[in-house]
C-alpha positions as semicolon CSV with decimal commas, in nm:
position;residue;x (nm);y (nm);z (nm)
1;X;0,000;0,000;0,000
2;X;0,243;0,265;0,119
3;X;0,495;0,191;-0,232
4;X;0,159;0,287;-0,440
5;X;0,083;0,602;-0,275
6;X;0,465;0,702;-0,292
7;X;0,454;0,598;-0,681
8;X;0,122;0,852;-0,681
9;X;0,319;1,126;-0,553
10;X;0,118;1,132;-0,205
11;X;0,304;1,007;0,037
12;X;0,307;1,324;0,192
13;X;0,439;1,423;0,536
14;X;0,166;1,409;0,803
15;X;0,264;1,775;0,908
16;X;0,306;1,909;0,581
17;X;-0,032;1,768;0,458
18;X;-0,233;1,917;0,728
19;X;-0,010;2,275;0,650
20;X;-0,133;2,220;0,304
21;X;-0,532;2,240;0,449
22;X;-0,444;2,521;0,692
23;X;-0,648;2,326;0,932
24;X;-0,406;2,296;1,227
25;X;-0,621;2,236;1,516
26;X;-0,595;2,578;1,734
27;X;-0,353;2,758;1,605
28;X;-0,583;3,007;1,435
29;X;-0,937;3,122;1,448
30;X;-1,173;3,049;1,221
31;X;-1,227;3,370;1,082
32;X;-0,863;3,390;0,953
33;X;-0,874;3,104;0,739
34;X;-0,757;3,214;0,434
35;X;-0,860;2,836;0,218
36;X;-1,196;2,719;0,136
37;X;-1,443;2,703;0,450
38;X;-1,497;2,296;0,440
39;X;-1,805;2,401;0,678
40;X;-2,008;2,657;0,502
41;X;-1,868;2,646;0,122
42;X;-1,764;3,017;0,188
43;X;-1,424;3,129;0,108
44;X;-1,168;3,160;0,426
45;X;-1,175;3,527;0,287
46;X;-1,546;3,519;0,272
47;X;-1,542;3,454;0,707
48;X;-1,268;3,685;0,725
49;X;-1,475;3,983;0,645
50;X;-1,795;3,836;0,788
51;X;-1,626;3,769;1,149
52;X;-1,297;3,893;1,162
53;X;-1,224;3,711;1,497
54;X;-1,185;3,888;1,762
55;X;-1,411;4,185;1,656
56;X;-1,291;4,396;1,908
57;X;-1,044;4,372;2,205
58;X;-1,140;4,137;2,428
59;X;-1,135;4,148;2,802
60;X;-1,100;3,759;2,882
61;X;-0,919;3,503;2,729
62;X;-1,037;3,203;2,845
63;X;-1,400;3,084;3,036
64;X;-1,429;2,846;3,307
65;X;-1,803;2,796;3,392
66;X;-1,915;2,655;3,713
67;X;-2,224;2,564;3,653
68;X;-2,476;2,445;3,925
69;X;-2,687;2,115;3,784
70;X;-3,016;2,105;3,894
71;X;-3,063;2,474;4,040
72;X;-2,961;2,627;4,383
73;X;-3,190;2,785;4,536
74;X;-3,106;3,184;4,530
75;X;-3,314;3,238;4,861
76;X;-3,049;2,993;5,039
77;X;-2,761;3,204;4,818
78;X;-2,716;3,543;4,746
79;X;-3,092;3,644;4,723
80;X;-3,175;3,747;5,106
81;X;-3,570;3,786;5,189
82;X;-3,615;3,819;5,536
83;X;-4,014;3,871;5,449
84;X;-4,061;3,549;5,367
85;X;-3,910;3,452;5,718
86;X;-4,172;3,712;5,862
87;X;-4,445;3,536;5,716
88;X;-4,341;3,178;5,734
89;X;-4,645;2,971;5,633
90;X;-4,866;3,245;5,505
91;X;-5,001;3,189;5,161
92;X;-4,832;3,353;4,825
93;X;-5,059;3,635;4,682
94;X;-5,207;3,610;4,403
95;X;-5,125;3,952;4,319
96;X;-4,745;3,856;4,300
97;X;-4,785;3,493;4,144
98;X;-4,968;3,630;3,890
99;X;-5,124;3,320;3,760
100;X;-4,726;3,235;3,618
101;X;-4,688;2,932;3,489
102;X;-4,597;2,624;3,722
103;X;-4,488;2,291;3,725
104;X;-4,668;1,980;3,749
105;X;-4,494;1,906;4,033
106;X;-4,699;2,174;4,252
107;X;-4,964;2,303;4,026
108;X;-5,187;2,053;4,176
109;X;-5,110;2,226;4,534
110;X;-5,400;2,374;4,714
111;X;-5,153;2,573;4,883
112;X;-4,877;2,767;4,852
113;X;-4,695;2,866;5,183
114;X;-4,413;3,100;5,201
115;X;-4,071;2,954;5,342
116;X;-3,793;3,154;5,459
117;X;-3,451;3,062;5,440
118;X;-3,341;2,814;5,747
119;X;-2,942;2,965;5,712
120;X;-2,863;3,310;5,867
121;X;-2,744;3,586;5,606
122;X;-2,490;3,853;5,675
123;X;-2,357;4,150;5,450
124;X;-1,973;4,091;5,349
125;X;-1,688;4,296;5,197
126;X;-1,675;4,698;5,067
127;X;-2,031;4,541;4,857
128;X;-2,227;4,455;5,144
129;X;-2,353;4,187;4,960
130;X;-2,591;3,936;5,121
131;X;-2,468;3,573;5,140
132;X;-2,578;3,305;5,314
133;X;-2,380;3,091;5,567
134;X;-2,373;2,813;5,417
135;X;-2,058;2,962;5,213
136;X;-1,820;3,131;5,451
137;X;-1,531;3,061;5,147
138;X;-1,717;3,255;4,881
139;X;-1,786;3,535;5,113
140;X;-1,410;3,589;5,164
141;X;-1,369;3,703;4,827
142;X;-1,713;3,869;4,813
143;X;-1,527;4,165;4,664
144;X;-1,376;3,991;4,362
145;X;-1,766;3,904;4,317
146;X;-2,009;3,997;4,011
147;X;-2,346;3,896;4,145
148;X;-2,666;3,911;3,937
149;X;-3,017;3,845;4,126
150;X;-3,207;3,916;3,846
151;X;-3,149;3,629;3,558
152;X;-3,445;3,487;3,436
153;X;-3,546;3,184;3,162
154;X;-3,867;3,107;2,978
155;X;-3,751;2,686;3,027
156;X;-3,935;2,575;3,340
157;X;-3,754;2,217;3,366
158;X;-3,426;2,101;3,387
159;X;-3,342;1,947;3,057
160;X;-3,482;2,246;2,829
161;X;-3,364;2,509;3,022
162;X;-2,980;2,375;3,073
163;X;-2,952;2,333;2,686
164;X;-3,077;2,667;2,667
165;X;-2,805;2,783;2,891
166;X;-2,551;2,577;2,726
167;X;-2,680;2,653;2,382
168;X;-2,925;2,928;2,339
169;X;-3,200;2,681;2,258
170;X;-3,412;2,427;2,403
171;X;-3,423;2,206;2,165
172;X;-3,061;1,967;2,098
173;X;-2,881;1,954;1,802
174;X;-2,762;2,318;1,843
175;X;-2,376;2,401;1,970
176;X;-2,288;2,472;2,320
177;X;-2,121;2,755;2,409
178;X;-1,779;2,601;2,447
179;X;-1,812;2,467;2,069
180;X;-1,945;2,831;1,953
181;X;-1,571;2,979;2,089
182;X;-1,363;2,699;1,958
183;X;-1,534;2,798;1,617
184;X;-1,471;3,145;1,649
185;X;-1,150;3,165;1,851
186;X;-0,967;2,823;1,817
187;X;-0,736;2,710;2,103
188;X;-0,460;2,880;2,275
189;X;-0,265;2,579;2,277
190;X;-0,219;2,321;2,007
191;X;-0,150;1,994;2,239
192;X;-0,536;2,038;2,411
193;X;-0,869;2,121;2,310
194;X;-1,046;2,453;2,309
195;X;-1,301;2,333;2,504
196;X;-1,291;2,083;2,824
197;X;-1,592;1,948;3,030
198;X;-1,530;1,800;3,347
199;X;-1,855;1,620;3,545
200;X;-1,861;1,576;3,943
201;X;-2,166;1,508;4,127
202;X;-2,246;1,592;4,485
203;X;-2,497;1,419;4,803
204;X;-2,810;1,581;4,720
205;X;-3,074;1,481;4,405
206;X;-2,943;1,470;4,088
207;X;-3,025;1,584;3,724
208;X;-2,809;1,425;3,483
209;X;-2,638;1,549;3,220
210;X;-2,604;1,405;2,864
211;X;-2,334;1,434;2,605
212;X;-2,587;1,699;2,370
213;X;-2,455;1,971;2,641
214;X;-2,095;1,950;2,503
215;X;-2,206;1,862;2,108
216;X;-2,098;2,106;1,856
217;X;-2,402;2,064;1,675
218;X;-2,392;2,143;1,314
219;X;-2,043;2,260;1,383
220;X;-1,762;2,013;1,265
221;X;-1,735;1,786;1,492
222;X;-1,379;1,910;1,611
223;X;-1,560;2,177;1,807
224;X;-1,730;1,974;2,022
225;X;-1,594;1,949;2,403
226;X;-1,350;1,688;2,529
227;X;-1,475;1,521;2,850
228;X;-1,228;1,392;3,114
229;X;-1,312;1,113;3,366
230;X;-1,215;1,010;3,686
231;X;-1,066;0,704;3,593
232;X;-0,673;0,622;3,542
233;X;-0,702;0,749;3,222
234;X;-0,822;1,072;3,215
235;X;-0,928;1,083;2,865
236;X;-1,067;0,751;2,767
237;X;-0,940;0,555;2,475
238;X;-0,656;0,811;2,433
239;X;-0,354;0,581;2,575
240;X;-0,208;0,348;2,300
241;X;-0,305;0,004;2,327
242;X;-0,033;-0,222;2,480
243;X;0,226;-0,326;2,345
244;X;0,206;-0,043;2,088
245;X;0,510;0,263;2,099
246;X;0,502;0,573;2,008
247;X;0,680;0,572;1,685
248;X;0,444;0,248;1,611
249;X;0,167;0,572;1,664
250;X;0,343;0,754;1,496
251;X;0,377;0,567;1,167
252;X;0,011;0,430;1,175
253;X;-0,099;0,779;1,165
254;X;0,081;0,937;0,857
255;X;-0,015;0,610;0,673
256;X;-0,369;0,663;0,748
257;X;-0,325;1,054;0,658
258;X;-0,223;0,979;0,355
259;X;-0,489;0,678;0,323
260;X;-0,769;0,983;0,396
261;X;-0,605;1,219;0,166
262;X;-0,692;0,960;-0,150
263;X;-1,017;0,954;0,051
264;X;-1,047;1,340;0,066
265;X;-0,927;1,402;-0,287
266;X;-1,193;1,128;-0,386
267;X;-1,492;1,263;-0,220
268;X;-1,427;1,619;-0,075
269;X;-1,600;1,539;0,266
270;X;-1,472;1,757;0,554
271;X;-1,533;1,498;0,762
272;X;-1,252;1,336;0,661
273;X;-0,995;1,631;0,777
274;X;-1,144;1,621;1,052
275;X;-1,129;1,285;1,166
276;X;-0,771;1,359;1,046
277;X;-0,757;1,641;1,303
278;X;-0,870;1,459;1,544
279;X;-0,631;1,182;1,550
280;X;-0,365;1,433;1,560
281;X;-0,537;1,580;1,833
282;X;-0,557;1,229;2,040
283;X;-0,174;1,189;1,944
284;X;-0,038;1,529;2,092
285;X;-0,259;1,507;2,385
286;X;-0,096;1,176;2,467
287;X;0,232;1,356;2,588
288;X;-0,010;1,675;2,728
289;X;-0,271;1,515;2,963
290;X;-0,075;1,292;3,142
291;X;0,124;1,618;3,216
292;X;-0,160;1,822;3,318
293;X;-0,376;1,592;3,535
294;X;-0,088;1,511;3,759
295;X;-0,145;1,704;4,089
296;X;0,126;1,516;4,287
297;X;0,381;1,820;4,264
298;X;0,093;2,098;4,335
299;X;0,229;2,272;4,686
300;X;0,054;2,206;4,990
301;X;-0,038;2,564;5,041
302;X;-0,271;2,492;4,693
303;X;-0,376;2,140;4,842
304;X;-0,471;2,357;5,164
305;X;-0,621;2,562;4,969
306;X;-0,873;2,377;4,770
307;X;-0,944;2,135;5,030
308;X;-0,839;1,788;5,055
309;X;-1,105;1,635;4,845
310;X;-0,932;1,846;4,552
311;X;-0,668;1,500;4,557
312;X;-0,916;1,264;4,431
313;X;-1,030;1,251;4,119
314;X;-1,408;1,337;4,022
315;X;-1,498;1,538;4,315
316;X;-1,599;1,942;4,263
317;X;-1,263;2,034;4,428
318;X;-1,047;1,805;4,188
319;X;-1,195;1,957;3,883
320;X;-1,185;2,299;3,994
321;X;-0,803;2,216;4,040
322;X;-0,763;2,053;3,714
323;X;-0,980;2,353;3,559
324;X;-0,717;2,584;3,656
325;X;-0,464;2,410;3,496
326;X;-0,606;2,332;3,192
327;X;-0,714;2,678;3,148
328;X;-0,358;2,855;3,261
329;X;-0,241;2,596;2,931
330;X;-0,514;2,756;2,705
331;X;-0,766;2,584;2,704
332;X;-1,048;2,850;2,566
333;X;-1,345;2,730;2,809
334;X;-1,358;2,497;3,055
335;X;-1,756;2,368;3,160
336;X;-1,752;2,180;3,466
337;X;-2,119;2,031;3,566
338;X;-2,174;1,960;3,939
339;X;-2,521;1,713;4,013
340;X;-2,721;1,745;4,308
341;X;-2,907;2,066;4,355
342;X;-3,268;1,945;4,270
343;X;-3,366;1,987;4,608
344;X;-3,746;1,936;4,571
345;X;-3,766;1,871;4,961
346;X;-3,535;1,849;5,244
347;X;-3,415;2,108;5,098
348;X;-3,180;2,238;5,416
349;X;-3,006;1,914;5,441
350;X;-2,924;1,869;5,090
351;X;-2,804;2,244;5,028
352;X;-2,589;2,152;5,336
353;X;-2,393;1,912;5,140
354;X;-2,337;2,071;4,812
355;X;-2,263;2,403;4,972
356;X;-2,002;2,156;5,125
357;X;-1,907;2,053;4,794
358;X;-1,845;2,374;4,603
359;X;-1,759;2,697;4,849
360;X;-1,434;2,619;4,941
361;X;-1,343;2,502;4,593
362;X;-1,506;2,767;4,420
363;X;-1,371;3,028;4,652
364;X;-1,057;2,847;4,606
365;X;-1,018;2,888;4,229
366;X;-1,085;3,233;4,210
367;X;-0,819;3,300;4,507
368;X;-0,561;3,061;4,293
369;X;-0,615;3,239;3,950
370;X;-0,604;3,589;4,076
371;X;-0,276;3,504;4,286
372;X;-0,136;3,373;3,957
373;X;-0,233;3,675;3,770
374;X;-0,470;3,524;3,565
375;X;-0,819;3,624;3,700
376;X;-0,807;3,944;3,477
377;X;-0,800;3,727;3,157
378;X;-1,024;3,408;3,321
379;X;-1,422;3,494;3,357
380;X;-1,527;3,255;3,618
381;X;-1,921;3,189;3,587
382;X;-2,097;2,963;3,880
383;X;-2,468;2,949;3,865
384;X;-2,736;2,737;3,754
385;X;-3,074;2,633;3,489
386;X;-3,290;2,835;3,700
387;X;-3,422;2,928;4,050
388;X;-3,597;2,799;4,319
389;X;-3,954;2,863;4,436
390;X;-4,086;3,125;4,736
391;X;-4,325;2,857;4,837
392;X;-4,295;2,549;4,999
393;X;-4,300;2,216;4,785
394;X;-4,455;1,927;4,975
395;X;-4,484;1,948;5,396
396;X;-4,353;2,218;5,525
397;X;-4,137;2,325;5,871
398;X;-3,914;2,552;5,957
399;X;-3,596;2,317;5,960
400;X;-3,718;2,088;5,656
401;X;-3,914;2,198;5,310
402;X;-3,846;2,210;4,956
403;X;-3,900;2,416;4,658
404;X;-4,019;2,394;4,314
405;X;-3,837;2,508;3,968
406;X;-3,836;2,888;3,962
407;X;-3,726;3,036;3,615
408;X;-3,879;3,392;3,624
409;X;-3,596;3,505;3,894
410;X;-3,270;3,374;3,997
411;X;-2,869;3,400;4,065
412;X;-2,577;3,371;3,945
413;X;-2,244;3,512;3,944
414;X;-1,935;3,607;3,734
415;X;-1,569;3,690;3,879
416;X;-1,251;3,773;3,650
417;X;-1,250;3,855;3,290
418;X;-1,378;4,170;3,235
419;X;-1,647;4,181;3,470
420;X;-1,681;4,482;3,764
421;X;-1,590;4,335;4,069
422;X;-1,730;4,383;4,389
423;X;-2,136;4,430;4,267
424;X;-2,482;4,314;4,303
425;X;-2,628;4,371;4,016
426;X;-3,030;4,312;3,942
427;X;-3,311;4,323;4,223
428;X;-3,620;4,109;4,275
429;X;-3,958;4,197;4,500
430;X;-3,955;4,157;4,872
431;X;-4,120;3,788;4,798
432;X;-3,787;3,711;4,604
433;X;-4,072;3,623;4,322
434;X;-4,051;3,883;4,048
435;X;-3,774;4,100;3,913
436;X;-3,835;4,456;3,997
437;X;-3,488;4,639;3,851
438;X;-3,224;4,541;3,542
439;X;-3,382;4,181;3,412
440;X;-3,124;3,946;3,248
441;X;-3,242;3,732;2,996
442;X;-3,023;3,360;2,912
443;X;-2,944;3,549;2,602
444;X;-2,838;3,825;2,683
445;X;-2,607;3,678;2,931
446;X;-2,450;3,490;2,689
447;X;-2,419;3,779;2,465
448;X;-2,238;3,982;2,754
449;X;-2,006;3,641;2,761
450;X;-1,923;3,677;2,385
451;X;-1,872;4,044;2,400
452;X;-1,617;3,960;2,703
453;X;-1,443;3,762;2,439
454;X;-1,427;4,000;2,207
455;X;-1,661;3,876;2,060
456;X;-2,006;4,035;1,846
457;X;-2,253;3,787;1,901
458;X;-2,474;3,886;1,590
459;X;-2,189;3,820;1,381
460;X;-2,059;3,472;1,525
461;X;-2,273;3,313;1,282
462;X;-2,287;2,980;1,121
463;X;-2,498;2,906;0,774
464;X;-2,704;2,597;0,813
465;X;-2,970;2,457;0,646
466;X;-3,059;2,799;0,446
467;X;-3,070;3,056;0,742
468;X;-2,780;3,179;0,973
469;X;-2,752;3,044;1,318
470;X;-2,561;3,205;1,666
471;X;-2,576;3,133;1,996
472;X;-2,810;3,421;2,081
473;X;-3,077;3,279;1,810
474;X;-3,242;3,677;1,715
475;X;-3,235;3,756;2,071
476;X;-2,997;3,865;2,304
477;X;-2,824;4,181;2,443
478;X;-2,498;4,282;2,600
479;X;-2,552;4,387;2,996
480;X;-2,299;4,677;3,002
481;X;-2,327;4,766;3,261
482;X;-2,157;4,449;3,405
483;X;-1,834;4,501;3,226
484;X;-1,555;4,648;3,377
């Protein structure tokens, strides 16, 4: 086989075929390709004008998002409502529900009793913003802190309104966030992915999360995230199989290149390069991961830091650990997903737990990164799907109740990258039910994301099936007055 394709004149070098495409993974954006787009049938010049990535300056470089499966509740947060303490029991007016929509979970309630928060809540840092006690960590850097109380969704349950989040629709088949950058911006560092998704899952009920979250979508298929485990190997089915060196690797992979470039040549499916790519990618990150996911030599003032639990693998406090170093090595965005916060009753136990999970780690991360120098260019997001209700779901008491989805108010917050520091931004009603000042709609948070990025997000398109697609859908708007 190999004599015939040297007699055709393609027994090309591996690196100088994929130089030939232009398609090295990472090394450039999108928007500067300069060949034919394999993706859209445009001309690399035709994206260049369209995009030119980044469209302005951007104020982060790189995104790791926290994000909260199953929705915290933002009364046992960073949303404090000492009203609902008050009137512990009482039933929710009318004249604030509203007749809003509800779930079937509690629609069929004859009553809807307000609960207070069972934790204590005290005013922190040169903010004086409200946090509750379960997270004594994240109220130490209160100040680094971009809080927003006043998100809200349309998606009323979990699996619609985390793809939403994650991809601006409700519906799969559309690309995450992570896959939307790694289109536009490309990797920092050739050896890793742009984008990285790291699971953990915590005491309290669980939501799951599925594999759609971290698709590209109608992207090519290189943008889609990378997910590590917990296992010995970190990325499965990357080590070589035994008995098998590198140069073995090595040799099986230019004959195969040049195999796919008959193929290519052939048939002109993209797919091919990228499969292409993506053996390339598996080979490089061979040497890279092993590299990265070794925490052995980390200090003990960072094992002190992050907690104990950030030494094995899979827990919230490993991956925040392993976030920061895959992120200081360029990885674009880093998603981590923590289970558990679908606290439908006993709610005060389970937040217990998860708080447990994630303050000390998330604290932690911000603390490492800005000690490092790197929180500037890093936007940290932690939040989740949506929020949690006023009302009680189920039996209520003081020490034990549980709430119901909540979409039309809720929190998150940013830190790093561009965002002001040190603000509460938003406000809801004294029923923590309704927002009353500066709404934030999914979109328009993830259009204040992209802009951090340097990024346009009504011109980070993608042509597919006949019409133009973006993150944002037609929606969207940048929240300006959360940037730095």
């Amino acid at each position: 086989m190999e004599k015939e394709i040297v007699e055709q004149g393609l027994n090309h070098n591996r690196r100088k075929f994929l130089s030939r495409l232009s398609l090295g993974i990472g090394s450039v954006a999108l928007g500067s390709l300069m060949i034919p787009d394999l993706f859209s049938g445009k001309s690399g010049s035709e994206e260049a004008i369209m995009q030119a990535l980044p469209h302005f300056a951007p104020k982060a470089k790189r995104i790791i998002y926290l994000f909260q499966n199953g929705a915290p509740s933002q009364l046992e947060t960073f949303d404090y409502k000492p009203l609902l303490t008050k009137n512990f029991g009482q039933e929710l007016p009318e004249s604030i529900r509203m007749g809003q929509r509800l779930t079937g979970m509690t629609a069929g309630q004859s009553s809807f009793p307000l609960v207070g928060s069972y934790f204590e809540f005290n005013q922190y840092g040169q903010s004086r913003a409200w946090i509750s006690s379960l997270f004594p960590h994240l109220a130490s850097v209160v100040d680094d802190l971009c809080i927003v109380k006043s998100m809200h969704t349309e998606a009323i349950n979990h699996d619609p309104a985390l793809t939403f989040f994650q991809t601006g629709a409700q519906v799969g088949n559309r690309p995450s966030m992570g896959s939307w950058l790694s289109y536009g911006l490309g990797s920092e560092n050739e050896n890793l992915p742009a984008f990285c998704v790291l699971l953990s899952r915590g005491k309290g009920n669980g939501q799951g999360v599925y594999s759609k979250l971290w698709s590209s979508g109608f992207l090519d298929a290189r943008h889609q995230g990378v997910q590590f485990s917990n296992s010995e190997d970190p990325v499965l089915y990357l080590s070589d199989p035994d008995g098998m060196t590198r140069d073995q690797r090595r040799k099986m992979l230019d004959h195969l290149a040049a195999m796919n470039d008959l193929s290519y040549r052939e048939f002109n499916d993209p797919q091919i390069t990228t499969k292409v790519q993506q053996y390339e990618m598996a080979f490089r990150m061979q040497t890279a991961v092993p590299e990265i996911t070794d925490v052995s030599k980390e200090p003990d003032s960072i094992v002190k830091l992050y907690g104990p639990e950030c030494l094995v693998p899979g827990t919230y406090a490993a991956n925040c650990l392993l976030a920061r170093k895959l992120s200081e090595n360029g990885v674009r965005f880093v998603q981590l997903y923590h289970q558990g916060w679908d606290a439908h009753d006993n709610l005060p136990n389970q937040m217990i737990g998860q708080a447990k999970d994630v303050d000390q780690a998330s604290a932690a991360l911000i603390t490492d990164l800005k000690q490092r120098g790197l929180l500037d260019e890093t936007l940290v997001i932690w939040g989740g799907e949506f929020g949690r209700t006023n009302y009680c779901q189920g039996k209520i008491a003081p020490t034990n109740y549980g709430r119901d989805h909540h979409p039309r108010a809720f929190s998150i917050f940013m830190a790093g990258g561009g965002v002001k520091s040190g603000m509460v931004y938003g406000e809801t009603d004294d029923f923590g039910y309704n927002i009353t000042e500066n709404p934030v709609h999914v979109h328009d948070f993830q259009a204040t994301v992209l802009h951090l990025m340097g990024i346009d997000h009504e011109k980070l398109t993608y042509k597919h099936l006949g019409r133009r697609y973006r993150l944002t859908d037609v929606h969207g708007k940048v929240v300006k007055d959360l940037i730095a």
